[in-house]
C-alpha positions in Angstrom: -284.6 15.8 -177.2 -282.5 12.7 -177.8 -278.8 13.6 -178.5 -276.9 11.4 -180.6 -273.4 11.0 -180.5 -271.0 9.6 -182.8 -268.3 7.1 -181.8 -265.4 9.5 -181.8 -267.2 11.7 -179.7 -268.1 9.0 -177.3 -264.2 8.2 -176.9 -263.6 11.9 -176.2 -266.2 11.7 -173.8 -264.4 8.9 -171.8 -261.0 10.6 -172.5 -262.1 14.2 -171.2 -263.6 11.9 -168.0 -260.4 10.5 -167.5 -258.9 13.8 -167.4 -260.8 15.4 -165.2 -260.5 12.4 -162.4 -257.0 12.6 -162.5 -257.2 16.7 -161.8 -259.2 16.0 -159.4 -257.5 13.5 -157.7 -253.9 15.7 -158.3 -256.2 18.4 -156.3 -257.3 16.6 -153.7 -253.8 15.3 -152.9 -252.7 19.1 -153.0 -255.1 19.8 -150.4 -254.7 17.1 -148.1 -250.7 17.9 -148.1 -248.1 21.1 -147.1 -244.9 21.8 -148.7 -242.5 20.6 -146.2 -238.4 19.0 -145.9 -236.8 16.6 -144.2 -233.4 15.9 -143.0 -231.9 13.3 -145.8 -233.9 14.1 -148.7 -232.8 17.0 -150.2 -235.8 17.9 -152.5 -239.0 19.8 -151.2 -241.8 17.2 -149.9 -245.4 17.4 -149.3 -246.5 15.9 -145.6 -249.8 15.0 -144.7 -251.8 15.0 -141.4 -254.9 12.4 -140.9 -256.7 12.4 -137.8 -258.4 9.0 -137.3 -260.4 7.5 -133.9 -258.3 5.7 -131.9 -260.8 3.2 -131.5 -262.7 2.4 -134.9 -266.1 1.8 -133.0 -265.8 5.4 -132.1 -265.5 7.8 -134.3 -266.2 10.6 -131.8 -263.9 9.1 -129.2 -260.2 10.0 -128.7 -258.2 11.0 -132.1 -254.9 9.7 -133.1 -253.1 11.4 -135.8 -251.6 9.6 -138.7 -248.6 11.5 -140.4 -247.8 10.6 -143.8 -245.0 12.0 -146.2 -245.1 12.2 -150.1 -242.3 12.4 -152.5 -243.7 14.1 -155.6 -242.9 12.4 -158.7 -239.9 14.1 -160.9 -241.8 14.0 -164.1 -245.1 16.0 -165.0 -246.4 13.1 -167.0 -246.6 10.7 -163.5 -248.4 8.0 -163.4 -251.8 7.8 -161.2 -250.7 5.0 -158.8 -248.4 5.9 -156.2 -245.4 3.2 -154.1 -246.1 2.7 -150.6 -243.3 1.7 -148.2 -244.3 -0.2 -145.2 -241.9 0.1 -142.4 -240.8 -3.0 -140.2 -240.5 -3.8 -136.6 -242.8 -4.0 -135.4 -242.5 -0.4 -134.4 -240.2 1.4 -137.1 -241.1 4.9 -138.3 -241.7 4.6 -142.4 -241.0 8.6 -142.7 -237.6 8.0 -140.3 -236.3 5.3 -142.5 -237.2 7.3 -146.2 -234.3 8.8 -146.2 -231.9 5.5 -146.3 -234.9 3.6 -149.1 -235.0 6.7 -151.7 -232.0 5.3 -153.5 -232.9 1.6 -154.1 -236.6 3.6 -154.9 -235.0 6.7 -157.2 -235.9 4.8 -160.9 -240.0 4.5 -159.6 -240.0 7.8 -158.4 -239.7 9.7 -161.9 -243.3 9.0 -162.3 -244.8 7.5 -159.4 -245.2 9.5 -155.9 -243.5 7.6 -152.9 -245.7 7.2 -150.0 -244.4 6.7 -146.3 -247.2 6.7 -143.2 -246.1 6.4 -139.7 -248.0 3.5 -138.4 -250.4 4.6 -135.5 -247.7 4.5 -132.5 -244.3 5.2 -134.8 -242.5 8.2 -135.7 -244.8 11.0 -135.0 -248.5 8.7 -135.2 -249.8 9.2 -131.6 -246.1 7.6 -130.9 -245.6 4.7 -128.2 -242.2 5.3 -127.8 -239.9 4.1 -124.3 -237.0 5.5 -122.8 -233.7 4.9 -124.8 -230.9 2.6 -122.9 -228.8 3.0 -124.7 -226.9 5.4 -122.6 -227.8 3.2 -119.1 -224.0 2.4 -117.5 -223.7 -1.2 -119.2 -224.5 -3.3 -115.7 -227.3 -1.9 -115.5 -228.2 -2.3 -119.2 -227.6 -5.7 -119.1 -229.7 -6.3 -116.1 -233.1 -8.3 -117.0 -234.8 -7.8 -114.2 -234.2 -4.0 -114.6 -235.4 -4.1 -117.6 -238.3 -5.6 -117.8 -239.3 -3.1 -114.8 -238.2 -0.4 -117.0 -241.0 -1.6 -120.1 -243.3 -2.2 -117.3 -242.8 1.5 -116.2 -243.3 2.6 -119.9 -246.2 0.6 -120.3 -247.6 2.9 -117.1 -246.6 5.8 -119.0 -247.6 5.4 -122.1 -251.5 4.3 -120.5 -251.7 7.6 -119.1 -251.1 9.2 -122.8 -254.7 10.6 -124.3 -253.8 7.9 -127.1 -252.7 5.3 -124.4 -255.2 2.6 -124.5 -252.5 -0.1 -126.0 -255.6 -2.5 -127.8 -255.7 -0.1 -130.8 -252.3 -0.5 -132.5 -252.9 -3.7 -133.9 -251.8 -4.3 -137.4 -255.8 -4.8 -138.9 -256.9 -1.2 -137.9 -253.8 0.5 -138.6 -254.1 -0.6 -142.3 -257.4 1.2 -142.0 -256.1 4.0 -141.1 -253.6 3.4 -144.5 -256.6 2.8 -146.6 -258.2 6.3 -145.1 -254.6 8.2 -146.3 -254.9 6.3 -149.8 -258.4 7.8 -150.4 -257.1 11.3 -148.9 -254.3 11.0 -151.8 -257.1 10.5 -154.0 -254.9 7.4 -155.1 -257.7 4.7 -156.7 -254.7 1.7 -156.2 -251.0 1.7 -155.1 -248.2 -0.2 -155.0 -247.4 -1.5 -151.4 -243.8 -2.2 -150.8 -243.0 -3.6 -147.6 -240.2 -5.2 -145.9 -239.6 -7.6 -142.7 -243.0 -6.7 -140.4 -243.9 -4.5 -143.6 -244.7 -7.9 -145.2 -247.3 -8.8 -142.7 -248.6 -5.0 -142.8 -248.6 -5.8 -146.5 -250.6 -8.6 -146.8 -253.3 -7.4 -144.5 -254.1 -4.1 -146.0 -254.0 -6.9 -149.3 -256.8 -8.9 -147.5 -259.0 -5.8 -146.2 -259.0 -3.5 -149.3 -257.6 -6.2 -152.6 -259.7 -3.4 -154.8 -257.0 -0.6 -153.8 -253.7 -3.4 -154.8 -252.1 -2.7 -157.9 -248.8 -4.4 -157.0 -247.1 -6.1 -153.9 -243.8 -6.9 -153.2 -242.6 -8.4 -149.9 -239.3 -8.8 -148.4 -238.3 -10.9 -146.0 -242.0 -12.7 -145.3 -243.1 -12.7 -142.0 -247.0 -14.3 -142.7 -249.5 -13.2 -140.0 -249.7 -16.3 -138.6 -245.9 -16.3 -137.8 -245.2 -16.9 -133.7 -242.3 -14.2 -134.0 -240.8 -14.9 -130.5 -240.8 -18.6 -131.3 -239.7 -18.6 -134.7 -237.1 -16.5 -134.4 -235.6 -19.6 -131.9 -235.7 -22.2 -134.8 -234.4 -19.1 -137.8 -231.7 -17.8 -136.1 -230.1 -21.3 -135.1 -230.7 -22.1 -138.4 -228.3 -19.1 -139.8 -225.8 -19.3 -137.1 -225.4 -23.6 -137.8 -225.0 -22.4 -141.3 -221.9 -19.9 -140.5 -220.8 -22.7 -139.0 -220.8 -25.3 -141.3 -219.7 -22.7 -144.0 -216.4 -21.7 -142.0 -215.6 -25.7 -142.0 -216.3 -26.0 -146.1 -214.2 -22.9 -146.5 -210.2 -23.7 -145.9 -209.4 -20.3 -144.8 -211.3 -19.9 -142.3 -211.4 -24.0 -141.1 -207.4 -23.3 -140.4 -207.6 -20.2 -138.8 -210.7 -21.5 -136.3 -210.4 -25.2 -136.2 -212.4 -25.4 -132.8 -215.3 -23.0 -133.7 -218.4 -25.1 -132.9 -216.3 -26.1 -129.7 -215.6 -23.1 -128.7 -219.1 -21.1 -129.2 -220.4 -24.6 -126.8 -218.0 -23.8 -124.2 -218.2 -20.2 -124.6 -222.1 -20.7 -123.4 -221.6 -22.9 -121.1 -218.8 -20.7 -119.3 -222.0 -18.4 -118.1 -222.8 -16.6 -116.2 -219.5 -14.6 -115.8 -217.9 -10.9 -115.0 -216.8 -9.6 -118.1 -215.0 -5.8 -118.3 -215.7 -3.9 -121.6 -215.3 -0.2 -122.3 -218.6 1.8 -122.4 -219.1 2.7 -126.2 -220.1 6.4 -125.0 -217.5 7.3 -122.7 -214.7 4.7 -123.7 -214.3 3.9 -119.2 -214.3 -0.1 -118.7 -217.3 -1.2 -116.8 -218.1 -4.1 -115.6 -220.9 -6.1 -115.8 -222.4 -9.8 -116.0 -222.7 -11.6 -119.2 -225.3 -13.7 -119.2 -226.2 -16.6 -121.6 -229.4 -14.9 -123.1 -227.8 -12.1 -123.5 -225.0 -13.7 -125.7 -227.6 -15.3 -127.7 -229.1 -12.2 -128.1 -226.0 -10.5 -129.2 -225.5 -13.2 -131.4 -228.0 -12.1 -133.8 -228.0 -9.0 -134.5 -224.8 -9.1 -137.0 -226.3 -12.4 -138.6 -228.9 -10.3 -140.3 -226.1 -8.6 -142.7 -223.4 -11.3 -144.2 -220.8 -8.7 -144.1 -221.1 -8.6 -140.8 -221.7 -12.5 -140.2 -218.2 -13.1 -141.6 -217.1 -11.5 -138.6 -218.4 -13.8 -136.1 -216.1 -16.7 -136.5 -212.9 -14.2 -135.3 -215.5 -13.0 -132.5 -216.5 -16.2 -131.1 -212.8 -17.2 -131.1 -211.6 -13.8 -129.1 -214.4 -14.6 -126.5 -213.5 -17.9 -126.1 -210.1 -15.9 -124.7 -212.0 -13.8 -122.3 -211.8 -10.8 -125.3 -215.7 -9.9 -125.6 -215.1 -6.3 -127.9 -215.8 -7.5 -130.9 -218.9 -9.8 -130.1 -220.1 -6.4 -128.0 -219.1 -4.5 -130.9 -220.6 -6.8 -133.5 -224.1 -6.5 -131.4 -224.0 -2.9 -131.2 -224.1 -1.7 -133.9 -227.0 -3.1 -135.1 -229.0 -0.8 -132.5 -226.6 2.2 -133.1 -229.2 3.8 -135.9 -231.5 6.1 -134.6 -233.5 5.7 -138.0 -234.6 2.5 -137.5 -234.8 2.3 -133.5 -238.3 0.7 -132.3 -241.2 2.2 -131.0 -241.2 -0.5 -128.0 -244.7 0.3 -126.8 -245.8 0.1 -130.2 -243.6 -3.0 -130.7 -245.6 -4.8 -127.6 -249.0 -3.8 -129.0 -248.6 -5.7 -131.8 -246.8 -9.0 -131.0 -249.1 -9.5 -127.7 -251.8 -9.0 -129.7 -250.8 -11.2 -132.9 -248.6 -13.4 -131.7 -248.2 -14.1 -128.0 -252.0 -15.6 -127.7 -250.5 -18.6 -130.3 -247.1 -19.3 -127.9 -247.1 -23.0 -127.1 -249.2 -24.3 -129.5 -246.9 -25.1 -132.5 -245.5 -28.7 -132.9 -242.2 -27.0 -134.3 -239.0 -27.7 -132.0 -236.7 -25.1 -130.6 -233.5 -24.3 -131.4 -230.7 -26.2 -129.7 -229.0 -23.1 -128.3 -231.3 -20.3 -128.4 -234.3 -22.1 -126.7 -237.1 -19.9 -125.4 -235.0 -17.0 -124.8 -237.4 -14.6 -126.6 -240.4 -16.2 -125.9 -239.8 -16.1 -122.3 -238.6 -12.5 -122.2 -241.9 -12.0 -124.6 -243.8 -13.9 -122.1 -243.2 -12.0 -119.1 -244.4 -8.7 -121.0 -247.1 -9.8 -122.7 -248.5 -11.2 -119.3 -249.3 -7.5 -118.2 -250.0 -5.6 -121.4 -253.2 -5.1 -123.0 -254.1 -6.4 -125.8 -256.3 -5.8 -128.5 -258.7 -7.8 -130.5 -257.4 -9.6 -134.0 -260.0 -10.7 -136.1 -260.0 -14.6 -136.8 -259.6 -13.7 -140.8 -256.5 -11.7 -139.8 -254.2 -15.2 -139.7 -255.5 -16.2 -143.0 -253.7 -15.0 -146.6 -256.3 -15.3 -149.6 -255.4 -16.0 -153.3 -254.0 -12.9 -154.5 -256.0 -10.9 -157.1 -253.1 -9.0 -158.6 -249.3 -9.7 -159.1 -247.1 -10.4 -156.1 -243.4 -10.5 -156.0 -242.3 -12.3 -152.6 -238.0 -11.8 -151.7 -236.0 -13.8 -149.2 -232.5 -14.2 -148.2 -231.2 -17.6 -147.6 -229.0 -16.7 -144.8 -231.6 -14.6 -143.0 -232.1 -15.2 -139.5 -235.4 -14.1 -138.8 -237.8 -14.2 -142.4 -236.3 -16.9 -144.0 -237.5 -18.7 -147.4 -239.5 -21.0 -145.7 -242.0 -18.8 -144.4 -242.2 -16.8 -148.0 -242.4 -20.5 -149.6 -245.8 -21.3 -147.6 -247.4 -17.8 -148.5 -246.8 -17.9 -152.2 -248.8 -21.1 -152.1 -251.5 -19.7 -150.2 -251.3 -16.4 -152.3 -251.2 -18.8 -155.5 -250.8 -18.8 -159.0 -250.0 -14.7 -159.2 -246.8 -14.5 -157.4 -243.3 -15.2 -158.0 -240.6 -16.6 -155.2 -237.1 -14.9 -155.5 -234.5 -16.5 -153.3 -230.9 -14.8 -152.8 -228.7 -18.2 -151.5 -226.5 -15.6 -149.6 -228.7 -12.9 -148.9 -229.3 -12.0 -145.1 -232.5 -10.1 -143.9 -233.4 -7.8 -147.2 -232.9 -8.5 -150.5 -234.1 -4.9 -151.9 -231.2 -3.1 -151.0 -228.8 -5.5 -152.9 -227.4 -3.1 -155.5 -229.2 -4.7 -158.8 -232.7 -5.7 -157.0 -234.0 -1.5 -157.7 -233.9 -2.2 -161.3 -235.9 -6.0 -160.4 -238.5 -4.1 -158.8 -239.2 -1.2 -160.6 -239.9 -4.0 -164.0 -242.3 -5.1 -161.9 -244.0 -2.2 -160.6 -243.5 -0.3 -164.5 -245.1 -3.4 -166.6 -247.8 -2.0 -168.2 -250.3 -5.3 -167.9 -250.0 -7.9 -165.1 -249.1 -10.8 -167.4 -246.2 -9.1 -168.3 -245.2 -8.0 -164.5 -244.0 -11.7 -163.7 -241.5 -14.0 -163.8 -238.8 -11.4 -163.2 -235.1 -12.4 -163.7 -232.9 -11.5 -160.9 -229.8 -13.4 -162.2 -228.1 -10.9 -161.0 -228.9 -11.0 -157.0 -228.7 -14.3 -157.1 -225.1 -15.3 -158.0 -223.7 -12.8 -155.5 -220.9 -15.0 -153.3 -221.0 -15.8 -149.8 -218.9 -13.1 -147.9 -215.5 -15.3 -146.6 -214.4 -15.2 -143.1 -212.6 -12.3 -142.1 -209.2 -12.8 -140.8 -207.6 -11.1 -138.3 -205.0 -9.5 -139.2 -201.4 -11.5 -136.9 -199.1 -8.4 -135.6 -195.5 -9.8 -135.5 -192.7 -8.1 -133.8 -189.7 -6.5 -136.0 -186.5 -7.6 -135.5 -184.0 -5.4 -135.4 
């Protein structure tokens, strides 16, 4: 019997399909997911538990298992594409660092679920995590040799873990295994949302699974082909030469340190040297021996936030006394957040696998003070640990097929525009550049940039998702110098 159906039927048909996929899909999630809470967020979550092989080539060889958190959407009416955070690092844990995104992320979450997977070897994802130094008595903290015995002790550890064979965390499968929680969502595309390392975890799962892309932004670029122990010599001179020449076009802070590029020379030059600080845990003065790399080292940790690079000019000129507490002080904190502390075995997996194979054979020069200091400390543990396969295609980006929103910081010290400039020409004619002049190392969590993003994301049609105006992020001022405050003695 031939059923004929006329052509409001035939739309009600399509609509009562569409329906029923998106139950299903809202069921499937459900299923795959407990009710569950976690310190930070104070609403009731729904986490998720996905066992995948360790190796892909054997699906009935060892298990790793993927944990994933969801925050539910506040409206009822949500939309079916979820926003997936990608963590950085390497080695950050994307569930440990929800807590201090959910604000800059609160406008897309009324209608869209927030997504956060522990990459295999973070947060609770068969985790490749080494002791933590930071309670070691400073001497010994600041000894290299010691530590680079202590990673090779972890790496020994960590190989004798049931998930410990160290050629599986490279980023290519580990967006499988992100693919593989998408289609347990019951998610048919997302939004993927990913900052510093997140941008290269971002544009892989982009060239493995394009169909399953809705949106993309990146902060902070880091493209795969970037040599991240090398780069990060030519970046971070780069930001610290700019402090400099921005203390001598700012007359504040060209008065108050006349000598600053003087002094930082013969501040390096003056190591090795004792220095006496007092431990930050037990406030008792230890002493230790600074050593140039690990000046450099300390060097750039507080020029990834400006705030905290308008300190360095006062810092530089206390050293240059013998008074190393606020350089120490400066460098500490920037490791003082348990949130966003490294999985260093995972960390390992992925550089020695992505990037140490390509040391040595850019033409780009070094930077006149930092050198090879990472590469050579990158070098020395790469030599020993394994290292998994990456896929020739891996280094390549291809033209994007959907809408991609690319952030940098002018001042950052590690992703700066330059790397973002090259991929959005590769990504072509879909993207959109956004570059804060003063910004350091994230632009997202500049106050306005939420709003910036969820436009994007919320545009109904892709030619309306881009150009997006971010007027507003990009006028904000270069921090000034801070100035010390001069104590003067009363007279009486």
């Amino acid at each position: 019997m031939k059923i004929c159906r006329t052509r409001h039927g035939g739309r009600l048909a399509v609509l009562v399909g569409v329906l029923v996929a998106l139950m299903s899909a809202q069921h499937k999630a459900q299923a795959a997911t407990r009710a569950c809470r976690i310190e930070g967020i104070p609403n009731e979550l729904q986490c998720g538990v996905l066992k995948r092989p360790l190796d892909p080539a054997r699906a009935d060889g060892p298990q790793v298992e993927v944990h994933y958190l969801v925050v539910p959407a506040m409206a009822r009416n949500k939309q079916p594409d979820p926003v997936l955070m990608l963590a950085g690092g390497p080695g950050q844990s994307a569930i440990g660092v929800a807590p201090l995104v959910m604000s800059r992320l609160a406008r897309l979450n009324n209608r869209r679920d927030l997504v956060f997977i522990d990459q295999r070897g973070t947060g609770k994802s068969a985790p490749l995590q080494c002791a933590d130094d930071s309670r070691l008595p400073m001497a010994e903290s600041a000894d290299e040799s010691a530590s680079l015995r202590r990673v090779e002790q972890c790496r020994e550890q960590l190989q004798k873990l049931p998930y410990g064979d160290l050629r599986f965390y490279t980023t290519t499968i580990a967006m499988q295994d992100f693919d593989a929680v998408r289609a347990e969502l019951g998610a048919e595309r997302w939004n993927l949302i990913g900052g510093s390392y997140g941008t290269r975890a971002a544009l892989e799962y982009q060239r493995q699974f394009p169909q399953h892309v809705r949106r993309t932004v990146i902060d902070g670029v880091a493209p795969p082909d970037l040599v991240l122990p090398e780069s990060l010599s030519v970046d971070v001179q780069a930001a610290l030469d700019a402090e400099f020449k921005a203390c001598e076009g700012e007359p504040a802070c060209a008065k108050r340190f006349p000598q600053l590029r003087q002094q930082w020379t013969q501040l390096l030059a003056s190591l090795p040297r004792t220095v006496t600080l007092r431990n930050p845990l037990t406030n008792e003065p230890e002493s230790f021996t600074l050593t140039r790399n690990q000046l450099l080292r300390t060097i750039r940790g507080p020029l990834y936030v400006p705030s905290m690079t308008s300190l360095v000019p006062a810092a530089i000129q206390a050293a240059s006394k013998g008074q190393f507490e606020a350089l120490a002080g400066l460098g500490g904190m920037m490791s003082s957040n348990k949130a966003t502390r490294l999985a260093l075995g995972m960390h390992f997996s992925v550089i020695c696998a992505e990037d140490f194979p390509r040391m040595g054979k850019g033409a780009e020069a070094l930077g006149s003070d930092m050198g090879r200091v990472e590469a050579e400390s990158y070098d020395r543990i790469c030599r020993n640990w394994p290292r998994g396969e990456v896929p020739a295609a891996f280094y390549q980006v291809p033209p994007a097929q959907t809408p991609v929103l690319l952030l940098s910081g002018g001042a950052d010290p590690v992703t700066p525009p330059r790397h973002a400039e090259r991929v959005a020409k590769l990504l072509g004619a879909k993207t959109q550049h956004i570059v804060v002049p003063q910004a350091g190392h994230g632009v997202m969590s500049l106050g306005c940039m939420g709003e910036v993003l969820y436009r994007f994301i919320d545009a109904k049609t892709d030619a309306t998702a881009l150009p997006q105006d971010a007027a507003c992020a990009i006028k904000i001022p270069r921090p000034p110098a801070f100035q010390p405050i001069i104590r003067t003695e009363v007279q009486p």
